[in-house]
C-alpha positions as CSV (number, residue, x, y, z in Angstrom):
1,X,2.6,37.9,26.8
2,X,4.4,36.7,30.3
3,X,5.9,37.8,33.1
4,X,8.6,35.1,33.4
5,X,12.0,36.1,32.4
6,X,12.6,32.3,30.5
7,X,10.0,33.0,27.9
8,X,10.9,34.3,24.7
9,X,9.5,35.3,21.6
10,X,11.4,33.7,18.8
11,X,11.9,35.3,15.3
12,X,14.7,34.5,12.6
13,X,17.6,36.6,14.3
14,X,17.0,35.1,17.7
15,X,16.7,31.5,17.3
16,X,20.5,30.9,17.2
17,X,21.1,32.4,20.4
18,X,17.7,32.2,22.2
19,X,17.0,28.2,21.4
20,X,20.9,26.9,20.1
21,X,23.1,28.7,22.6
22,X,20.8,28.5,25.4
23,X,20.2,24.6,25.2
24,X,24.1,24.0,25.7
25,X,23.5,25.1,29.4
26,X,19.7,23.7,29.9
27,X,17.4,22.1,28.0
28,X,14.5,24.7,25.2
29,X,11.6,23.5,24.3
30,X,10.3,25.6,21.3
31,X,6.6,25.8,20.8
32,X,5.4,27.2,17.2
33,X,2.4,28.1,17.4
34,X,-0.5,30.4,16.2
35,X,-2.8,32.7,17.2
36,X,-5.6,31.1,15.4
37,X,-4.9,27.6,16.7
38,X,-7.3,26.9,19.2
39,X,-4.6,23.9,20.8
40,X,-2.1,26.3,20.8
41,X,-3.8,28.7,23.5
42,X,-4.9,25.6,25.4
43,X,-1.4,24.9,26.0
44,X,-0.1,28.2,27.0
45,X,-0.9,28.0,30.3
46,X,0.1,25.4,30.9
47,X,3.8,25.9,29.5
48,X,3.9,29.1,31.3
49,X,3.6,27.1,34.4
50,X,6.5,24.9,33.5
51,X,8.8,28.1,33.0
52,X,7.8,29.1,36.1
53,X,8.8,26.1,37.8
54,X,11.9,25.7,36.4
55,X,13.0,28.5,36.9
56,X,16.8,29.0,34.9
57,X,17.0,25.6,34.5
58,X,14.6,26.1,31.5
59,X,13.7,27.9,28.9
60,X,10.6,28.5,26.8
61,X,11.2,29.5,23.4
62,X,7.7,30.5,21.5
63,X,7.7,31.1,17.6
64,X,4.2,32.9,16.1
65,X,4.2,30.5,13.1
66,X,1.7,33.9,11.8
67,X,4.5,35.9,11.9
68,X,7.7,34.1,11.4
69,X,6.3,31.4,8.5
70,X,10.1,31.7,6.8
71,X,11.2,30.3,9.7
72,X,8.5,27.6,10.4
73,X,9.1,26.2,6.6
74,X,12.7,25.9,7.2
75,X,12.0,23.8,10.7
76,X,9.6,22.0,8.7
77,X,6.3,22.6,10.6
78,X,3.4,20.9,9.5
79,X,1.1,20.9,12.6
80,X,0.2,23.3,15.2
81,X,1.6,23.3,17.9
82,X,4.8,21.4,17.4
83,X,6.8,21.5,20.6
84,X,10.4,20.5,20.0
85,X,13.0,20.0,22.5
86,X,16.4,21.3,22.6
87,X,19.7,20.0,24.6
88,X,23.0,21.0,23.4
89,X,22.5,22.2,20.2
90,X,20.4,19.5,18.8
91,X,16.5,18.4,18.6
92,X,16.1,15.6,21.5
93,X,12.3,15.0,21.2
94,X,9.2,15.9,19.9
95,X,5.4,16.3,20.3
96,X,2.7,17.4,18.5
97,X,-0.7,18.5,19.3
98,X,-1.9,19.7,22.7
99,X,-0.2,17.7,25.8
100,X,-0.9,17.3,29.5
101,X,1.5,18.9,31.8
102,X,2.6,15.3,32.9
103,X,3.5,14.4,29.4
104,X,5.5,17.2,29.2
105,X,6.6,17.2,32.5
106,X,8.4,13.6,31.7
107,X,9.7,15.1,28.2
108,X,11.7,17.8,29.9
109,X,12.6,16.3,33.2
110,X,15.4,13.7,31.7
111,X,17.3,16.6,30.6
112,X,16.8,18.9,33.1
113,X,20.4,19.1,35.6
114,X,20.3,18.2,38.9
115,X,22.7,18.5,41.8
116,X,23.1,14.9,41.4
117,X,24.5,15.8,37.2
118,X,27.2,17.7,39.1
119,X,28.5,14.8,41.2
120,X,28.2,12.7,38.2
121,X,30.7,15.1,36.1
122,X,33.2,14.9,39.5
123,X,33.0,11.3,39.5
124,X,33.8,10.9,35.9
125,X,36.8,13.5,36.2
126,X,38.0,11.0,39.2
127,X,37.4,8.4,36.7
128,X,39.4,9.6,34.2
129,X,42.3,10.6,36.5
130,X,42.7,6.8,37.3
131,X,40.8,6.8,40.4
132,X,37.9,4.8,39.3
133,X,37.1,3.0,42.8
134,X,36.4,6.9,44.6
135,X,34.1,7.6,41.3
136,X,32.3,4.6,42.1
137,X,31.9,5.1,45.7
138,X,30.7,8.8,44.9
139,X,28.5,7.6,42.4
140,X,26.8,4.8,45.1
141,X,26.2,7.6,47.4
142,X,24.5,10.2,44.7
143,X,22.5,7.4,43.4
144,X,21.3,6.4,47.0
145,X,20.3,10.1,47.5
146,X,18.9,10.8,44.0
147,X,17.9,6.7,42.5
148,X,15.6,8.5,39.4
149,X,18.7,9.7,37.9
150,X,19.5,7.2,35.3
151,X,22.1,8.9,34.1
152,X,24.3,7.9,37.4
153,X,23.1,4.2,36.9
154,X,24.2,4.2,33.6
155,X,27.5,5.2,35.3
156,X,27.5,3.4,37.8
157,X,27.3,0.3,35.4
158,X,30.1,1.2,33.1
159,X,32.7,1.9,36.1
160,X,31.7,-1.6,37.1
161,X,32.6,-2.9,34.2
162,X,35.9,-1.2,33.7
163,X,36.4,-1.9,37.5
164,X,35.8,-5.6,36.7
165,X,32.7,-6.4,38.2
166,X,30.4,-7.6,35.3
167,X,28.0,-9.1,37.3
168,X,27.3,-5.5,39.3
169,X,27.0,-3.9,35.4
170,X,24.4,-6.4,34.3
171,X,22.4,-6.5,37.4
172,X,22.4,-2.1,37.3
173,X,22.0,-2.5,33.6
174,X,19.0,-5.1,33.9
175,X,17.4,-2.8,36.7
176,X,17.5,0.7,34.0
177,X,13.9,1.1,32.4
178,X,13.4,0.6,29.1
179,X,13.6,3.4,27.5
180,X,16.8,4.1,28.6
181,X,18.2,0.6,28.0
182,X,17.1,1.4,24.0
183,X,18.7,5.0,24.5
184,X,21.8,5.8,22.6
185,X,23.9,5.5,25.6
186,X,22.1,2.8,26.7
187,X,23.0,0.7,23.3
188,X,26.9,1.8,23.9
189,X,26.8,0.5,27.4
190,X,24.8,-3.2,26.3
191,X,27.6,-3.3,23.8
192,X,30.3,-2.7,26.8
193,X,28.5,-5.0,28.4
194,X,29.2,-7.7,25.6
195,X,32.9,-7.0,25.7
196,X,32.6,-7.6,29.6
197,X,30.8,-11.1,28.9
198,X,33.8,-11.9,26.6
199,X,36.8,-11.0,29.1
200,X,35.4,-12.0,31.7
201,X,36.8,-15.4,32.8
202,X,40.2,-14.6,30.0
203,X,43.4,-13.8,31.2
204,X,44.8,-10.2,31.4
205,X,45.5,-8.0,28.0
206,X,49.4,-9.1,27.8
207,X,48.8,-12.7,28.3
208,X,46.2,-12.6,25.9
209,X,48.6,-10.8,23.8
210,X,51.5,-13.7,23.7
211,X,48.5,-16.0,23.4
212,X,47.8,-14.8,19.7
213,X,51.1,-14.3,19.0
214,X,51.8,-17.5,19.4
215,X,48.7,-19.1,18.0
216,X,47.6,-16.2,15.1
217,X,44.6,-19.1,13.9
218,X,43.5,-19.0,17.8
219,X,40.3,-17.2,17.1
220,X,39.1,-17.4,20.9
221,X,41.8,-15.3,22.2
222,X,41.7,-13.2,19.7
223,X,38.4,-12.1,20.4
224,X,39.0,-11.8,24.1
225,X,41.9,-9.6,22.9
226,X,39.8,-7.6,21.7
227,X,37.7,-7.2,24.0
228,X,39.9,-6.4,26.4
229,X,41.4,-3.8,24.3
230,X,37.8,-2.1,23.9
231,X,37.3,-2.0,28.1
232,X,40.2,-0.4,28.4
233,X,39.6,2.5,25.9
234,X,42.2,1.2,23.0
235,X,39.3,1.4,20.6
236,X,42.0,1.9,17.5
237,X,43.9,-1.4,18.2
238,X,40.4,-3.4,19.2
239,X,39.1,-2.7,15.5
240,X,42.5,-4.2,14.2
241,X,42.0,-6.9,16.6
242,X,38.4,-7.5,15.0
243,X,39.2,-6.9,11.5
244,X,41.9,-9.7,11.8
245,X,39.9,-11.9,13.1
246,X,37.1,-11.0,10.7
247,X,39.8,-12.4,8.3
248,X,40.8,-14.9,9.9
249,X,38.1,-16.9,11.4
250,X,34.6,-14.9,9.7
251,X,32.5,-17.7,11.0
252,X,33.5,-18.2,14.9
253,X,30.7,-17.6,17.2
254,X,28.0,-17.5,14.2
255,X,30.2,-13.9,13.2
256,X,31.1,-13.1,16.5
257,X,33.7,-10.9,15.2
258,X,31.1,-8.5,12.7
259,X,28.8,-8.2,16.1
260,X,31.5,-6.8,17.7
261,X,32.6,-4.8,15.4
262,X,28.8,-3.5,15.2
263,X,29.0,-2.8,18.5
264,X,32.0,-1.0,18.7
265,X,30.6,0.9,15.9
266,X,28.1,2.1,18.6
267,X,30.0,3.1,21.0
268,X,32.2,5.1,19.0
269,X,29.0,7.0,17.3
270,X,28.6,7.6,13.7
271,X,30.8,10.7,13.6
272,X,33.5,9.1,14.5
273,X,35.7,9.1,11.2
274,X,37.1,5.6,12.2
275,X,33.6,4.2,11.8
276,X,33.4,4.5,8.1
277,X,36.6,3.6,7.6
278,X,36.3,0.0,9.0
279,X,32.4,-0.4,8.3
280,X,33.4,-0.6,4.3
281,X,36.7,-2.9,5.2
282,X,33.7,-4.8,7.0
283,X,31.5,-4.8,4.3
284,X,34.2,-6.1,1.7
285,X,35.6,-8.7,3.9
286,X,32.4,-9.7,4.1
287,X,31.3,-9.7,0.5
């Protein structure tokens, strides 16, 4: 069927490797299809041209829906052609129905790596290592070179928030389009963002520290406790921090304390055991 050596036909055995292995190194976009399906062959073409162009940063993975219907029902295909994206194991979008190469073009692009990715990964090992003003700097400079790469600029914001710049976060924060504001990281980064709001004029961590030990009923502090705690990574001692004051003081800032805990909640992710644990001590504190 093609010439192109990241084009494969898909059957049972070879979905695991072909479309799950594969998509931990670059993004798979799986097309079922049919022979019958007059869409389908309209859009051949123009996926073969997208293999083409990206080369081994892509693959195409085709499944003959004719052929292969065992594994169609189990994907649950309804409509031909389905085109579903693969990154990392997972499904990270979806189409149905004949699309222009632009459309597609914009579906695979985001999750395509670029030379800029790798400098990304660098800074964040720099990061991590304590060094977050040369992860920044390196950041600045792959972002001026490559400024379509949200993925830096969601970066770029939460270093300058754990750097303690606020007002830099927002302003890169504000500046991200929309749909990667309403992204998953882009949720866990507003809710940073809301942590940064509250510590940003409060004193350091250990002050605020002796400040509740002194006061416990000093619900302010606190919550700026807490959010301190959260910006610098002590996510296990910033739920104790919120669940206290959950106890304490359920009512300051119109339940300040169960919209941080929310947001905390998102930034640790669903599969995070701790999440369950505290969303039902949330839900009976609150009931």
């Amino acid at each position: 069927m093609n010439d192109t050596s990241n084009i494969f036909e898909v059957d049972a055995t070879s979905f695991e490797p072909v479309v799950i292995d594969n998509s931990r190194r670059v993004p798979v976009l799986v097309d079922f299809w049919a022979d019958w399906c007059a869409p389908c062959k309209m859009l051949m073409p123009v996926l073969q041209k997208l293999a083409a162009d990206y080369g081994d940063n892509f693959v195409l993975a085709k499944v003959n829906t004719d052929v292969e219907r065992e594994l169609a029902a189990q994907h649950g295909i309804r409509s031909l052609p389905t085109l579903r994206l693969y990154r990392h194991g997972e499904v990270v979008d979806e189409v149905m129905g004949a699309q222009p190469e632009a459309a597609l073009r914009a579906m695979i692009e985001p999750w395509i790596e670029r030379e800029s990715d790798r400098v990304l990964a660098r800074a964040l090992a720099l990061a991590d290592q304590g060094r977050p003003s040369e992860a920044l700097a390196m950041l600045d400079e792959a972002a001026a070179e490559d400024p379509d790469n949200s993925r830096l600029r969601l970066a770029q914001a939460q270093l300058s928030l754990q750097a303690g710049d606020p007002d830099r976060a927002e302003s890169l924060f504000d500046a991200l389009p929309a749909d990667v504001r309403e992204s998953d990281q882009g949720r866990s980064l507003a809710a940073l963002l809301e942590f940064g709001r509250a510590a940003a004029e409060a004193p350091d961590r250990a002050t605020l520290e002796e400040q509740v030990k002194a006061d416990p009923g000093d619900p302010q502090a606190r919550y700026r406790l807490a959010a301190r705690q959260v910006l610098e990574g002590h996510h296990d001692e910033a739920l104790e921090t919120l669940m206290e004051l959950l106890r304490r003081a359920p009512r300051y800032g119109d339940g300040a304390a169960r919209r941080a805990l929310l947001g905390l909640f998102g930034l640790l992710g669903e599969d995070d055991p701790r999440v369950g644990r505290y969303r039902r001590q949330m839900f009976a504190l609150l009931h």
